[in-house]
C-alpha positions as CSV (number, residue, x, y, z in Angstrom):
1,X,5.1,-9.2,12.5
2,X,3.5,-12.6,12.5
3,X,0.2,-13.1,13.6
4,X,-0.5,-9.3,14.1
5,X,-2.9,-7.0,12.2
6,X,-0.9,-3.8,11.0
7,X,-2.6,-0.3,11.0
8,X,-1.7,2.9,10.3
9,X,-0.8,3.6,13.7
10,X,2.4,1.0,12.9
11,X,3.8,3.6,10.6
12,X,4.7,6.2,13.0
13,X,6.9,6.9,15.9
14,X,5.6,8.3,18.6
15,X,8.2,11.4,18.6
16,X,6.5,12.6,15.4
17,X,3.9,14.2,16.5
18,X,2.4,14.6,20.6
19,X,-0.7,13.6,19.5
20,X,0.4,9.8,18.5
21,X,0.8,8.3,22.1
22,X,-2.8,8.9,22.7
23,X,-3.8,7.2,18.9
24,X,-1.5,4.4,20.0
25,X,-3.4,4.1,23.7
26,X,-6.9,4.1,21.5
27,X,-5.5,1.8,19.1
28,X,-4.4,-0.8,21.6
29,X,-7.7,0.0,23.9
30,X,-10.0,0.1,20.7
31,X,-10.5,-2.5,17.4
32,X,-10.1,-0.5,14.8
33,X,-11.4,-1.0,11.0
34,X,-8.6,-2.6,8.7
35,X,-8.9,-4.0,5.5
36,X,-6.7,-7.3,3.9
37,X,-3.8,-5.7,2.5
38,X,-0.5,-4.2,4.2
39,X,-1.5,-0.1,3.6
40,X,-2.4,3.1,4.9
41,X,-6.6,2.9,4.5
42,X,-7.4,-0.7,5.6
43,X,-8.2,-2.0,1.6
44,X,-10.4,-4.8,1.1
45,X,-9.9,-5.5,-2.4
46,X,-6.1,-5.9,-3.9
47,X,-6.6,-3.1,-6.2
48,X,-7.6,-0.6,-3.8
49,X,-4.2,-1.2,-2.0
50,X,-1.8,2.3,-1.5
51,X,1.8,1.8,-0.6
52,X,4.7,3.7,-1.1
53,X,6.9,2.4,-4.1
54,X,9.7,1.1,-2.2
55,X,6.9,-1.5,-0.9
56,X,5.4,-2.4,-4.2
57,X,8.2,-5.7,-5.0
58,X,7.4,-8.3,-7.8
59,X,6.3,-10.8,-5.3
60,X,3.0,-8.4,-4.0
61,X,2.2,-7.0,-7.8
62,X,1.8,-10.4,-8.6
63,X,0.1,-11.7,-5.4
64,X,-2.4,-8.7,-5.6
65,X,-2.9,-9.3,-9.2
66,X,-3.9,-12.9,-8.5
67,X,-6.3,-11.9,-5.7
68,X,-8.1,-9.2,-7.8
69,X,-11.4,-10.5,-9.6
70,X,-11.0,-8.1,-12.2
71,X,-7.3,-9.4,-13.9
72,X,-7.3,-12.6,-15.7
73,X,-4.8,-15.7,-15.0
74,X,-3.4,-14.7,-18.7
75,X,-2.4,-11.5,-17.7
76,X,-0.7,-12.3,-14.2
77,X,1.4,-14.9,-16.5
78,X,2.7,-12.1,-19.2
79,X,3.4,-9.6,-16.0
80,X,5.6,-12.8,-14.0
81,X,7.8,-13.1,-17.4
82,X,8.4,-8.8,-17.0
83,X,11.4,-7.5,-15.5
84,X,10.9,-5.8,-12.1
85,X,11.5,-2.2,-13.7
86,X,9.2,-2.7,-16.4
87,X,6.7,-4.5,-14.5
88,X,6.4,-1.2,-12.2
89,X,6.2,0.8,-14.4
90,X,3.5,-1.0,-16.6
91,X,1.7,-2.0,-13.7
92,X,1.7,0.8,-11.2
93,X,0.4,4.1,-10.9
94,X,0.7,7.0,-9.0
95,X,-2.1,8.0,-6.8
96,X,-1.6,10.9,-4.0
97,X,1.2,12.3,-2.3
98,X,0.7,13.0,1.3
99,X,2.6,13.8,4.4
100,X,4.6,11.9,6.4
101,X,6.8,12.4,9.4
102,X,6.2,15.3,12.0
103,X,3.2,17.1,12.2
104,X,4.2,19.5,14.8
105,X,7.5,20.3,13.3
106,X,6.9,21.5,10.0
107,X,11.2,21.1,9.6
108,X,10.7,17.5,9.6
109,X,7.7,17.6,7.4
110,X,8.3,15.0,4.2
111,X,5.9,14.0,1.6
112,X,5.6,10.8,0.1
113,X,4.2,9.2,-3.1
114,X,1.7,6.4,-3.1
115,X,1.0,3.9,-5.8
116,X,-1.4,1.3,-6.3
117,X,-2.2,-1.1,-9.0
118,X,-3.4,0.4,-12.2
119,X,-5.8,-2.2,-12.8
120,X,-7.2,-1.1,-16.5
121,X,-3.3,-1.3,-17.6
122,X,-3.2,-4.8,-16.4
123,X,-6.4,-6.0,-17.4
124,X,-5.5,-5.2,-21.0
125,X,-3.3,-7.7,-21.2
126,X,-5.4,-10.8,-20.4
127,X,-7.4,-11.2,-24.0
């Protein structure tokens, strides 16, 4: 989606929940806050950045740990040379889980992880 801001409002349909065609109308009607980075509470700095895992690829750890001022060029160089598995799990951690899906159908109710950088991890590696 080229040239278009995402917000949360992009991550649901609107059969979810009846209340999400009206959020849609405000969003289009309305400019609402969002931050730099591709997640669910408009972040403005890379490391504040919540996505589920499935979104977290090698390309965006990397490109997020570049644009944080707190992780040195020597670290982002030892995570590029790390093998996707590792480099998740060394350089992610879990947050929150929160729901997804219908809210007024608690059948379709589903809940789902978010991770986002765990900066202190990362920034141990840059001496």
């Amino acid at each position: 989606m080229w040239g278009r801001i995402e917000t949360a409002v992009d991550y649901w349909h609107p059969t979810d929940d009846p209340h999400i065609p009206y959020l849609i109308t405000y969003a289009a009607e309305v400019e609402l806050p969002h931050g730099h980075y591709f997640d669910y509470e408009a972040a403005e700095e890379p490391e504040d950045a919540r996505l589920p895992m499935s979104y977290w690829s090698k390309e965006r750890i990397l490109e997020y740990c570049l644009q944080s001022s707190k992780v040195s060029s020597g670290a982002c160089e030892i995570l590029a040379r790390m093998r996707f598995d590792d480099l998740r799990s060394f350089a992610l951690m879990r947050f929150y889980s929160s729901m997804t899906g219908s809210l007024s159908d608690p059948s379709k109710n589903r809940h789902t992880e978010f991770y986002g950088l765990d900066i202190d991890n990362i920034a141990s590696l840059g001496v």
